[in-house]
N, C-alpha and C positions, 0 to 999 in steps of 0.2 A: 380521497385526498384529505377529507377532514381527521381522518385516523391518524394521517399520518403526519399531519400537523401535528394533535395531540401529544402524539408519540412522541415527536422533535421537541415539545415545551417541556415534558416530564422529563429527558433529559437533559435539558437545559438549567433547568432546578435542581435535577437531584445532585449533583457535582459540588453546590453551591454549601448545601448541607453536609454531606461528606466528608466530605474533604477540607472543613473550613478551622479544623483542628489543628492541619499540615503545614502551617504557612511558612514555618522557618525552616522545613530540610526543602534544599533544594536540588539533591541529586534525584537525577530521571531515572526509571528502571524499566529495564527494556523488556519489550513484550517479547521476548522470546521466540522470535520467528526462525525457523528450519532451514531457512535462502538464506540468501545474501543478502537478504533485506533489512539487515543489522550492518551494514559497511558504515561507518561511523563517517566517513569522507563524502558519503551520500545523502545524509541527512540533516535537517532544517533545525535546527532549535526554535521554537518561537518563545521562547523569553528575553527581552528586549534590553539591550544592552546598558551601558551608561554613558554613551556618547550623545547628547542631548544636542539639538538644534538642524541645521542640515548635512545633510551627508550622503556618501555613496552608496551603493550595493551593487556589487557583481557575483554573478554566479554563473560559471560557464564549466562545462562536462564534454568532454571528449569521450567517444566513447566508441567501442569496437566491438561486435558481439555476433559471432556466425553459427547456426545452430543446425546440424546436421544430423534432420530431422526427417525419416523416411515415412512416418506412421499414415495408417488413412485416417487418422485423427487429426492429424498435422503436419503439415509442409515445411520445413526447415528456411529461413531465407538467410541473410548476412546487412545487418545495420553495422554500417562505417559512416560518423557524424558527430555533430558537433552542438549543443543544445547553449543557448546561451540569451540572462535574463540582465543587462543593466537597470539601475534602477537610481532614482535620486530619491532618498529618503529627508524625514521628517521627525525629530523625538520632542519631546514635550515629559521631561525629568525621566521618572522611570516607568510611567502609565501609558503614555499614549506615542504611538508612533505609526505614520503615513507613508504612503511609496507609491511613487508614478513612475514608469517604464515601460520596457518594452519584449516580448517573446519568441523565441526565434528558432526552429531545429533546421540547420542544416545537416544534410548527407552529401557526402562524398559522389561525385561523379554525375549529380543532377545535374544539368546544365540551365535548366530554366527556372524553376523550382523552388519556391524555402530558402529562398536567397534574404529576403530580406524580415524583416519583423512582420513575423505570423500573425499577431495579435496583440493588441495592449495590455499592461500589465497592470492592475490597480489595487493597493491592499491599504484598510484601516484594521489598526490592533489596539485595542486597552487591557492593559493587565489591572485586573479586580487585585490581584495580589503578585506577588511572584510567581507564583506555581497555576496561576491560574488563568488565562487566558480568553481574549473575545478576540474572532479576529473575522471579517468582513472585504468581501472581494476574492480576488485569488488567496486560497488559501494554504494550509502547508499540505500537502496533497502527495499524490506518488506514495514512495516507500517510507515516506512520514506517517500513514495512519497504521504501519508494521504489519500488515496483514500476510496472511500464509499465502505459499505460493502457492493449494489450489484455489484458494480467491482472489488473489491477484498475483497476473503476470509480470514478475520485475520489473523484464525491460519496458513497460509501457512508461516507467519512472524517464526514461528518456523521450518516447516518442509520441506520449499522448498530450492533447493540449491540456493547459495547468488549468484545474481545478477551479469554481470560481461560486461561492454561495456565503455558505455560515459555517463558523469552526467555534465551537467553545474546547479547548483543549486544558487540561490540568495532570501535570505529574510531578511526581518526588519520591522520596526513600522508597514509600511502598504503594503507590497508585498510580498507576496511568490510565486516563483516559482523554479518548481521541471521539467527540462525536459532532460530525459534519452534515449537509445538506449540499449537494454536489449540482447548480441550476445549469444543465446539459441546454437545456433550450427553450427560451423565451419567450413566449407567445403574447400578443396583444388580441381585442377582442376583434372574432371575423376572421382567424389565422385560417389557413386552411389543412396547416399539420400541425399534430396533438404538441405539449410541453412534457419534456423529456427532463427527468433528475434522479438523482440518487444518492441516498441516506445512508447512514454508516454509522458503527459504533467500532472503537477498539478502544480493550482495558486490557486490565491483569492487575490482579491484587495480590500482594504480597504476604504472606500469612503468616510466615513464619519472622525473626528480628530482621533489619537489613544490617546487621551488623553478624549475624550466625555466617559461619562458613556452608553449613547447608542452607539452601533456602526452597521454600516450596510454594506455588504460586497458581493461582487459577485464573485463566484468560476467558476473555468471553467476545467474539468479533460477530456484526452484521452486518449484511450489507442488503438492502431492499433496491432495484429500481422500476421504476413509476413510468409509465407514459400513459397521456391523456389527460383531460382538462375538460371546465365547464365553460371555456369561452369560445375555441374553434369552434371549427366548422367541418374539420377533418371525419370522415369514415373510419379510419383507423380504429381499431378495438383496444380497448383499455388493458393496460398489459400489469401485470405485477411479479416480479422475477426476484424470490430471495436465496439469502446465504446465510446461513449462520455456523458458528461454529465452539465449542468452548473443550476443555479437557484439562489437562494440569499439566506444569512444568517441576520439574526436582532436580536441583542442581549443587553441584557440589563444589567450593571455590578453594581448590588443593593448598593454596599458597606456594606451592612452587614457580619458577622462573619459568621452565620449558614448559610444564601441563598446566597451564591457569584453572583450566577448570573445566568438570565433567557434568551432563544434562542430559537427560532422558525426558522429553515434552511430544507429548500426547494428544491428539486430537481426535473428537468426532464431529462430523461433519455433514449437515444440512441442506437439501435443496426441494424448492417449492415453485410451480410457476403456473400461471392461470391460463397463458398462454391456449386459444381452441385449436390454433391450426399447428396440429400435430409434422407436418411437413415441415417447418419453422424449426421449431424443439419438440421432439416428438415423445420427451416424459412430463408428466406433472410434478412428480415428486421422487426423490433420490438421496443418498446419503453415502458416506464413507469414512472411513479409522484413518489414522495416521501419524504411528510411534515413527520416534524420531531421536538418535544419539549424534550428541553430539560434544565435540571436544576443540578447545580452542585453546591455543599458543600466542603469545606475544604479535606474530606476523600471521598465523595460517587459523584458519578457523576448516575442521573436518567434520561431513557428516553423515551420517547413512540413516536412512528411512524406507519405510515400506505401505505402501498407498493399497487401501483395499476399497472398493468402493461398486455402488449400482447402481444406474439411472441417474447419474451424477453429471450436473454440469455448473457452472459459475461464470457469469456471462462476462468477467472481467478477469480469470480464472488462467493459468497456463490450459492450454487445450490437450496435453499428455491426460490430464487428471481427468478429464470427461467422458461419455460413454458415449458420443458421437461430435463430427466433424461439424462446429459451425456455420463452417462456407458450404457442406457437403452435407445435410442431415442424414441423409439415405447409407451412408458409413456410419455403423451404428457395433459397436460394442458394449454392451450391456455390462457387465462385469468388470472390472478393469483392480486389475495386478501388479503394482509397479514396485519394482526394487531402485531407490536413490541413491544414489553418491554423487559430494559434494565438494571440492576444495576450494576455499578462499582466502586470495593472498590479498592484504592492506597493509599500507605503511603511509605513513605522515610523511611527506618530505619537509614542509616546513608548516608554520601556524596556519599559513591559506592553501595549502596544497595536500592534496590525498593522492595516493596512485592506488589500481588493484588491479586484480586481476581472478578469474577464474574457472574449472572445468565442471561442467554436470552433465552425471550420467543418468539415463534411465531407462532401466532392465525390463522392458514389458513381459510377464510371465506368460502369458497367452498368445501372444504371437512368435515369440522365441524371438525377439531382435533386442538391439539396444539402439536406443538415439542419443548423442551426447551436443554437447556446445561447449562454447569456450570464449574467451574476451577479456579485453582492456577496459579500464577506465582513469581516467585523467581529471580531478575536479579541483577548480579553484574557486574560492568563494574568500571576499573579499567585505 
């Protein structure tokens, strides 16, 4: 636990140094993610507005997503629901801003259910500068830290509870970084099960001008989580489960209407976990490639990718990309072969409204099948 402290303060520092060059551009550069985890109608800016003193925040997601999923990796279900965070906020010029509210997902057809506010919603943020970011409490979480889809499952951007620790986030023309501390579970002393969190890194530097029409860029994502603690009293054995991931993006920004622009991004991909009881996660250690083209239009973003991988799993991870079934460890394929395709439809209906939509396929070459999904989303944020 003390490592992993350390770890969390060095980068907490390093960003400070860095980046303290960058204050005046303040366009974000997106990490380059392969999903739909670039839908711009989905995601959080956390640099703070200029609307100074009290005020509102809504954010509410409609969302529809059926995934007809045969594999013994994974079971396909169907999310029809409705996710939605009111908030009264607080700004203090252009440094400091407050929010008390509340968290809510419903689904369609529960009847008892997620009917009302799941959880409190509480967030403090100071911006050290524009591009730089502290933000405390629920954080910007989900498909805001852009991580790939085999480390994170999209949709949990709908149906996991929001995130709630430390964020120091900083981006502009050519830096993103995203690095958080995720407090899953709380413990006081005497508890009798362990304190569960998990830590996280996401960048991408930008190397080449952000003004070139080519641009070449190198990502670098973590993800550690942790259970166990020196104050329970739990049995439970101390787990440590990581991810990492880095490779390069090259893209090419056509300037035309119809083809905006062409990207081929690359990944290798890490897995490590201490885990003894093999029955649970039954590898320690794993890894996997994963080129990825992709091209995007005004409304449609297209892509195709090819997943190769061994002993490979990511415990927050789509479950296609792993080498066995979480709910089912004894379903075990070791090797795992996937051909992707991807379409994603986005359109702005107006300044507080996003709609999209989209289909994904994936070709297992080893089993001879395909599983695909498809869905809606609807977000207004206010």
């Amino acid at each position: 636990m003390k490592a992993l402290m350390y770890f969390l303060l060095l980068f907490l520092l390093f960003p400070v140094g860095l980046f303290a060059q960058e204050n005046n551009a303040v366009i974000p550069v997106q990490a380059g993610i392969p999903t739909f985890n670039n839908q711009d109608g989905l995601l959080s800016s956390p640099k703070l507005g200029d609307h100074d003193g009290l005020g509102v925040a809504i954010e509410m997601t409609g969302f529809f997503k059926n995934s007809e999923f045969f594999s013994p990796l994974e079971e396909g279900q169907t999310l029809p629901g409705i996710r939605f965070a009111p908030r009264l906020t607080y700004q203090i010029a252009d440094k400091f801003r407050m929010e008390w509210g509340g968290y809510a997902v419903y689904y369609s057809g529960n009847e008892h259910r997620d009917k009302a506010f799941n959880q409190m919603f509480v967030r403090m943020q100071y911006a050290v500068n524009p591009d730089f970011n502290l933000v405390l409490g629920n954080i910007y979480g989900g498909l805001n830290h852009r991580l790939i889809e085999p480390l994170y499952q999209w949709e949990r951007h709908y149906t996991a509870r929001p995130e709630s620790g430390l964020q120091v986030n900083f981006q502009n023309k050519k830096y993103f970084a995203d690095v958080w501390l995720d407090w899953e579970r709380f413990i006081r002393r005497g508890d009798s099960k362990p304190e569960k969190l998990t830590f996280g890194i996401s960048s991408s530097a930008l190397l080449t001008s952000s003004e070139n029409h080519f641009r070449f860029s190198v990502p670098f994502q973590l993800l550690i989580h942790h259970q166990g603690g020196q104050i329970d009293t739990s049995d439970e054995p101390k787990i440590v489960i990581g991810n990492a991931a880095t490779g390069f993006h090259a893209e090419w920004l056509t300037g035309y209407h119809l083809l905006q622009s062409l990207a081929l991004k690359t990944y290798v991909v890490g897995y490590y976990d201490n885990t003894e009881n093999k029955s649970v996660r039954p590898f320690t250690k794993g890894w996997g490639v994963y080129p990825v083209l992709e091209a995007r239009t005004k409304l449609f973003t297209l892509m195709a990718g090819y997943w190769h991988a061994t002993d490979f799993y990511a415990f927050e991870g789509e479950s296609l990309f792993g080498s066995f079934n979480p709910y089912n460890p004894e379903q075990q394929i070791r090797n795992r072969d996937l051909v992707t395709a991807k379409l994603l439809y986005q359109q702005e209906l107006g300044r507080d409204l996003h709609a999209g939509a989209q289909v994904e396929i994936y070709g297992d070459c080893g089993l001879k099948r395909t599983d695909y999904s498809f869905g809606v989303s609807l977000e207004f944020r206010y």
